[in-house]
C-alpha positions as CSV (number, residue, x, y, z in Angstrom):
1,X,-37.2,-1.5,12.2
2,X,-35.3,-3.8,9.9
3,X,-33.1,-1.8,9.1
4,X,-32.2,-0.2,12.5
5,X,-31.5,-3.5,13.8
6,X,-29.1,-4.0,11.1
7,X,-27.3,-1.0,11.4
8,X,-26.8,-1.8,15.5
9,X,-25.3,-5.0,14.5
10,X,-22.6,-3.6,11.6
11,X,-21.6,-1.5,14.4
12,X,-21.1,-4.6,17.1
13,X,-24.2,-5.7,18.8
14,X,-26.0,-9.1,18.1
15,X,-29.0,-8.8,16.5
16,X,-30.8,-10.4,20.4
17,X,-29.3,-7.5,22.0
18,X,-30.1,-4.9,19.1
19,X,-33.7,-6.2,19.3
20,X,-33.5,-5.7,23.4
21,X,-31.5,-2.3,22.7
22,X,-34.5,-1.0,20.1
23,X,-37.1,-2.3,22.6
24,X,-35.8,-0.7,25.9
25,X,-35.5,2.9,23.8
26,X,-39.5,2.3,22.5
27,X,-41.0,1.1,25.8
28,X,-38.6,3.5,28.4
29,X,-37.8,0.7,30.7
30,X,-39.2,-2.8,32.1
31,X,-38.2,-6.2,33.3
32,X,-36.7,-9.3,31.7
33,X,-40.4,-10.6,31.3
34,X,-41.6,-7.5,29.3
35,X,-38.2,-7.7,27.8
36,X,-38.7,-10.9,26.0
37,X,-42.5,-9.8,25.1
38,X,-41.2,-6.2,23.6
39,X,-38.4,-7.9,21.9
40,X,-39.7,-11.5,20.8
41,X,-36.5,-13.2,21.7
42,X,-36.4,-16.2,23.8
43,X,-37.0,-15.8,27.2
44,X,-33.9,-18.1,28.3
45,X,-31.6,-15.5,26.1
46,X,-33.2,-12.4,27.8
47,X,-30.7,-12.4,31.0
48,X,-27.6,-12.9,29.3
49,X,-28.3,-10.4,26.7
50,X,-29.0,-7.9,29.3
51,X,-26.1,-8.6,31.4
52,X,-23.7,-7.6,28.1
53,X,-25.7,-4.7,27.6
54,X,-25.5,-3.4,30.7
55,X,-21.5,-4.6,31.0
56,X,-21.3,-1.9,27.7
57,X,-23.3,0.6,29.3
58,X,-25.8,0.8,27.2
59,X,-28.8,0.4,29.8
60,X,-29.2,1.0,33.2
61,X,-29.9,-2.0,35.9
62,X,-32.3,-0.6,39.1
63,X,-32.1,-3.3,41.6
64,X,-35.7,-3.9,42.7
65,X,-37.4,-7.2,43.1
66,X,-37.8,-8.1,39.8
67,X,-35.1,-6.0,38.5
68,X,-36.1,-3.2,36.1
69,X,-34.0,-2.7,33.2
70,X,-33.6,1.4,31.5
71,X,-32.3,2.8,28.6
72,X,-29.7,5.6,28.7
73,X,-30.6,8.8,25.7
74,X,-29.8,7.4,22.4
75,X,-27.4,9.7,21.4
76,X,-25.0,8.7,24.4
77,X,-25.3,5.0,23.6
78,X,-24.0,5.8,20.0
79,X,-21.2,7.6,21.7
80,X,-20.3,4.5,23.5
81,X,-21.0,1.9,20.8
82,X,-18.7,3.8,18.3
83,X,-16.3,4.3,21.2
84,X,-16.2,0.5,21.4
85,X,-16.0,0.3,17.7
86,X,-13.1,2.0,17.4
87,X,-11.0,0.5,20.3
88,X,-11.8,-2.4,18.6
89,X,-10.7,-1.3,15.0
90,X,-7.8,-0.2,16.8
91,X,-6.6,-3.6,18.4
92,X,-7.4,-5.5,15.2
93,X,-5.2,-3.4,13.6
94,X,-2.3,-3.6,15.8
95,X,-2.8,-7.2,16.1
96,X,-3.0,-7.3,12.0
97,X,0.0,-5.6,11.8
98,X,2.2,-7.8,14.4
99,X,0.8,-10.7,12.3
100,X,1.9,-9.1,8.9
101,X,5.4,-8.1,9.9
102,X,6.1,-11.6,12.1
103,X,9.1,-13.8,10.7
104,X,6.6,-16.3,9.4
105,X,5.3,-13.9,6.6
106,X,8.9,-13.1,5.6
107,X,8.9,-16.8,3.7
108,X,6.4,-15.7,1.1
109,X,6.6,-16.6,-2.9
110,X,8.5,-14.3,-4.7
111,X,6.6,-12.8,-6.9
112,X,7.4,-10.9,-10.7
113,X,5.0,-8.8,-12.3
114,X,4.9,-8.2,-15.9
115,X,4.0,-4.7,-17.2
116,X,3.4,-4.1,-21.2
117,X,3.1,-0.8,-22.8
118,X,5.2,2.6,-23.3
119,X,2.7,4.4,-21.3
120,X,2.3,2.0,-18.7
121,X,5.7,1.2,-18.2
122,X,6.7,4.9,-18.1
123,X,3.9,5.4,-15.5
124,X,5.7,2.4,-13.1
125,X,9.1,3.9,-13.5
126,X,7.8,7.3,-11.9
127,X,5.7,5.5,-9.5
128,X,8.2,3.3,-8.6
129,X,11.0,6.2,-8.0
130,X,8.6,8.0,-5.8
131,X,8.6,5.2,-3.8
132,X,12.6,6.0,-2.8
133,X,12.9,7.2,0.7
134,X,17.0,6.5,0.7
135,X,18.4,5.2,-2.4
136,X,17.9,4.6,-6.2
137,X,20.4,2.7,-7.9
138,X,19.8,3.1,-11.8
139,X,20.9,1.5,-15.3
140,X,20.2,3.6,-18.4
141,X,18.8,1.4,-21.1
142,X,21.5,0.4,-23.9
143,X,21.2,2.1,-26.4
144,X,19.5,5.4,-24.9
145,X,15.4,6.2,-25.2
146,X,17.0,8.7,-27.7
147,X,16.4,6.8,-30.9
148,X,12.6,6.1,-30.1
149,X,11.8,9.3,-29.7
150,X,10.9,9.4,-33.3
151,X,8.7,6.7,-32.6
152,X,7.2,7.9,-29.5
153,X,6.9,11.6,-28.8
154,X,5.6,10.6,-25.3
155,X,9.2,9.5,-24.3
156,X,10.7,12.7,-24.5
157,X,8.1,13.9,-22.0
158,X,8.7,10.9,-19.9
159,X,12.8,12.0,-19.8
160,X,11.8,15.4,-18.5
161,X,9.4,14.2,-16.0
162,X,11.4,11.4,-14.9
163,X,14.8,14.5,-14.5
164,X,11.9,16.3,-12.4
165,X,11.1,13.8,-10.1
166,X,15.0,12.5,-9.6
167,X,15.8,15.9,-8.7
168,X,13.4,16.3,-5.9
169,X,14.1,13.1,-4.9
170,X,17.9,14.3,-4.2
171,X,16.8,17.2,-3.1
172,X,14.8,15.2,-0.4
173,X,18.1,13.8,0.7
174,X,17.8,10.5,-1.5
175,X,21.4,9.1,-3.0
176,X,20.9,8.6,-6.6
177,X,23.6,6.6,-8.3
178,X,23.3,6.0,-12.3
179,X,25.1,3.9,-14.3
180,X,25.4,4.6,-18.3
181,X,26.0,2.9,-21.4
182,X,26.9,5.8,-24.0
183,X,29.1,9.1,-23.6
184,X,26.7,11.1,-25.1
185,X,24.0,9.8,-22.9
186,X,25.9,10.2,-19.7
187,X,26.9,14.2,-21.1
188,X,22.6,14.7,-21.3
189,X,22.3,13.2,-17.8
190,X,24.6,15.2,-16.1
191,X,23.2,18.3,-18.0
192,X,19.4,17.3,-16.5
193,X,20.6,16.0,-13.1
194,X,23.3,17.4,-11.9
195,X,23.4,16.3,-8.6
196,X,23.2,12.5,-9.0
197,X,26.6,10.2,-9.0
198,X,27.0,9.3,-12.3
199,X,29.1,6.5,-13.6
200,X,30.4,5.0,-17.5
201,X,30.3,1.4,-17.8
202,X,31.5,0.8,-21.7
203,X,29.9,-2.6,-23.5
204,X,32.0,-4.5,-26.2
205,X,28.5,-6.0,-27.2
206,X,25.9,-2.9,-28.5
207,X,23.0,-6.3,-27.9
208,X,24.0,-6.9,-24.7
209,X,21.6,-3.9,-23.0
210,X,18.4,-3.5,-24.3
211,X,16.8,-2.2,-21.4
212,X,17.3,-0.4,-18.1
213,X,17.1,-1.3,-14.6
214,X,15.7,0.9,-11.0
215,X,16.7,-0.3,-7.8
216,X,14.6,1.4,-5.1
217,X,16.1,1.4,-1.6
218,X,17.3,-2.2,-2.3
219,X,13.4,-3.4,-1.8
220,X,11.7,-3.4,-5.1
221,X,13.3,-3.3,-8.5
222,X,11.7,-2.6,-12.3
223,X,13.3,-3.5,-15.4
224,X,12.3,-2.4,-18.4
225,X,13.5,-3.9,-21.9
226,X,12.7,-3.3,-25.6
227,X,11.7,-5.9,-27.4
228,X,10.8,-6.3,-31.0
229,X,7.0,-5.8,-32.4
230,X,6.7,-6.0,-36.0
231,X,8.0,-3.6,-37.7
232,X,8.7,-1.1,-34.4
233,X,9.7,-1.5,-31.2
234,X,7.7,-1.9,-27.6
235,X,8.6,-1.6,-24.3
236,X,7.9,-3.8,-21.7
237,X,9.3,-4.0,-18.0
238,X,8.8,-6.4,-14.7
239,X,8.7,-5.8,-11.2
240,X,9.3,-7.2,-7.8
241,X,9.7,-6.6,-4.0
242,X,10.5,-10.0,-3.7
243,X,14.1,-10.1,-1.6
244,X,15.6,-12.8,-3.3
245,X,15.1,-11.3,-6.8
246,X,16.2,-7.5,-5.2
247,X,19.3,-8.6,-3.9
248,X,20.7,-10.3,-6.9
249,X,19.8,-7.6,-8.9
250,X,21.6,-5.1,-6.4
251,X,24.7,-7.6,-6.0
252,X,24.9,-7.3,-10.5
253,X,24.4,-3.5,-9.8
254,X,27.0,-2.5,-7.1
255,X,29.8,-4.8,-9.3
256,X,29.1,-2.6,-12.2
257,X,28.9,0.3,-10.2
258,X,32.6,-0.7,-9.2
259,X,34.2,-1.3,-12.7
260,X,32.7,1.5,-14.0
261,X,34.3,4.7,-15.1
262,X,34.1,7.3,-12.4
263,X,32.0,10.8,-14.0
264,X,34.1,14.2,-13.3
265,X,32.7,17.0,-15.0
């Protein structure tokens, strides 16, 4: 019985109306009296608890002098319960939603995330690309992944998963503009993905890149750098959705996208 009455209230009825539910199914029918005998609640809470009961339709009223109270079939007051369950989910959820995408949650912290690791940053960049629904703005990393490949086998896989998932991403009708840092590297980009815009921006300083940059339909950006680990090198990256942080990152894109040298094959 316990357990019954816990069930009816995770699915919306107080525990005085589930034990006034439970006891109208067991005993068939009867009157607020037998009601708060059968059920044990207080007498004074008997009357309003069958008034919401019968409001759901869950029981039956007959008229008669006292007024007899009935229980409908189980399996229709389920019906009904999870009927009122799910309107319910249904208007918290809109109402959730108005709340979550109202001007006053726009002001929020911006937030950066740090990610560590070849794997996991690798794992981000693919995640993060999938993500693209119009645009992905790009930066190869200065010098190219080429000279860690020696290093790391895994990134030569990563450069051929990462050319498969740009080139459905075109394919899906997303723009995908890169810049690059090396001639060669631009040549091996082109080669892989052929359809993207490609652009040469040329660097007086070989430290001034160590890393690359994704801008995802100017909402969330990842940059990942290289940084020095003993005797090797790691990678690392960050990531935010926060708009402050996207939109200087864009505005430092689009001006290199502009002085950059224009790709013709």
């Amino acid at each position: 019985m316990f357990s019954l009455i816990d069930s009816l209230k995770n699915l919306g009825l107080t525990e005085y109306e589930a034990k006034v539910f439970v006891a109208l199914n067991r005993y068939g029918s009867g009157t607020a009296t037998d009601l708060h005998m059968f059920s044990g609640i207080p007498r004074p809470a008997v009357y309003g608890v069958l008034k919401k009961l019968a409001e759901r339709g869950l029981i039956e009223v007959q008229h008669t002098k006292p007024m007899r109270y009935k229980c409908i079939c189980p399996q229709e007051a389920i019906e009904k319960i999870k009927k009122d369950f799910e309107q319910e989910t249904e208007l918290a959820l809109e109402k959730l939603e108005e709340v979550y995408s109202s001007e006053d949650n726009e002001i929020q912290e911006e937030v950066v995330w740090t990610i560590n690791g070849l794997k996991n940053v690798t794992d981000r960049i693919i995640q993060v690309i999938c993500n693209a629904r119009s645009e992905i703005i790009a930066e190869t990393p200065h010098p190219g992944f080429r000279d860690l490949e020696n290093m790391y086998p895994l990134v030569e896989k990563h450069h051929q998963e990462l050319a498969e998932v740009l080139n459905r991403k075109i394919s899906e009708g997303v723009k995908v503009r890169i810049i690059v840092y090396s001639p060669a590297e631009l040549q091996d980009i082109a080669k892989q993905i052929p359809a993207a815009e490609l652009r040469l921006y040329t660097l007086k300083d070989e430290e001034f890149r160590k890393g690359g940059v994704i801008l995802v339909d100017s909402s969330e950006v990842l940059i990942n750098l290289r940084k020095d680990a003993g005797s090797r090198e790691e990678l690392a990256a960050i990531w935010s959705n926060g708009k402050e942080f996207v939109f200087f990152v864009k505005h430092l894109l689009e001006a290199e996208w502009e002085v950059a040298q224009i790709y013709l094959d």
